[in-house]
C-alpha positions in Angstrom: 105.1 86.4 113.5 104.5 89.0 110.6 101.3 91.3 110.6 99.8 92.1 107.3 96.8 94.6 106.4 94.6 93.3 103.4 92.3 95.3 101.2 89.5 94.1 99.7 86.7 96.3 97.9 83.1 95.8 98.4 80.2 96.5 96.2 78.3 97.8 98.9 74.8 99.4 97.6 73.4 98.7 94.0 71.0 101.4 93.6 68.6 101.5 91.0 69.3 105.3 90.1 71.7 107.3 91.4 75.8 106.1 92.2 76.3 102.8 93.7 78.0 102.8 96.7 81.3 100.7 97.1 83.5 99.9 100.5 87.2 100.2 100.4 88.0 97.7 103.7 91.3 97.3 105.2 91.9 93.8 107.7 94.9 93.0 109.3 96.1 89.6 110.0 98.9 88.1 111.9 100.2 85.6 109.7 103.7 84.0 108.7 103.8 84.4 105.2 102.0 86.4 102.3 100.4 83.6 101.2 98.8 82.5 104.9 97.8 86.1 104.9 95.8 86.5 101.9 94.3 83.0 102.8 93.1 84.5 106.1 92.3 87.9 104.0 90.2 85.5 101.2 88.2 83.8 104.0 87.1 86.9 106.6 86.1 88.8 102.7 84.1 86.0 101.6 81.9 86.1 105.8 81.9 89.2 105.9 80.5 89.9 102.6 78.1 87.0 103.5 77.1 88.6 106.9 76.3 92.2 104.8 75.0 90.7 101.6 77.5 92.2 99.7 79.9 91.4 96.7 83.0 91.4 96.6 86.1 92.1 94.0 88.1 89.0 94.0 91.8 91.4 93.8 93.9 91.6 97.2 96.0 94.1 98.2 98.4 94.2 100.8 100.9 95.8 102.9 103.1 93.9 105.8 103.5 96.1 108.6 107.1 97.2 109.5 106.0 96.9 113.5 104.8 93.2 114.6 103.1 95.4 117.9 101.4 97.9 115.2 98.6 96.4 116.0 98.4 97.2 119.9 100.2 100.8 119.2 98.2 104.2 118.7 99.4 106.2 115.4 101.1 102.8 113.9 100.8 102.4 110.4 98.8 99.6 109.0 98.2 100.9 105.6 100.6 102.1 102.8 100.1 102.2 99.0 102.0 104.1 96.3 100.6 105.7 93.2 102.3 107.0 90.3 99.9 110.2 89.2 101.2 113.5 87.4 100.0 116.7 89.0 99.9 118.0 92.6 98.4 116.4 95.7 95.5 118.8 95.6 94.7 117.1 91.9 95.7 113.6 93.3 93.3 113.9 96.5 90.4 114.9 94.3 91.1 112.2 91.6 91.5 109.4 94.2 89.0 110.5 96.9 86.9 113.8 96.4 85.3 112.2 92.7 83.5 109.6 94.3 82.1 111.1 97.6 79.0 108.9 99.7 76.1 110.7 100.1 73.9 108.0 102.3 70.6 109.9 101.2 70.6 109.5 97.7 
């Protein structure tokens, strides 16, 4: 059976000045087909939002793994997403990740 990797993102801190804080989260779930997965995906989102008192954005992405033992292998991938973005990976990396860096003492 198929393994998929799910993202959800979490609103994870409201502040009341200062950036919010917000959790990118990747799950993976055996599952055999899209649709079981993102059921699975829907479900573990909703507990552990729940469990943290968080919120949740109700868009899925995923990505099926090409290696149904990824799970149990070191370096396997579990995560792959494509963007489309004009300049150089230097610009890309600080548009995607380095604009929005978590500072836990704010």
């Amino acid at each position: 059976m198929p393994w998929y990797s799910i993202r959800h993102v979490f609103s994870f801190e409201m502040r009341q000045s200062g950036p919010n804080v917000f959790e990118e989260r990747v799950v993976c779930f055996e599952a055999g087909s899209w649709a079981e997965a993102h059921e699975k995906a829907e479900k573990e989102a909703a507990e552990y939002a729940a469990r943290s008192k968080m919120t949740y954005h109700p868009m899925q992405v995923g990505y099926e793994l090409d290696d149904e033992d990824a799970t149990r292998r070191n370096g396997a991938e579990v995560w792959s997403e494509l963007y489309d973005f004009t300049g150089t990976l230097e610009d890309f990396y600080q548009s995607r990740y380095a604009r929005y860096p978590h500072d836990p003492d704010l």
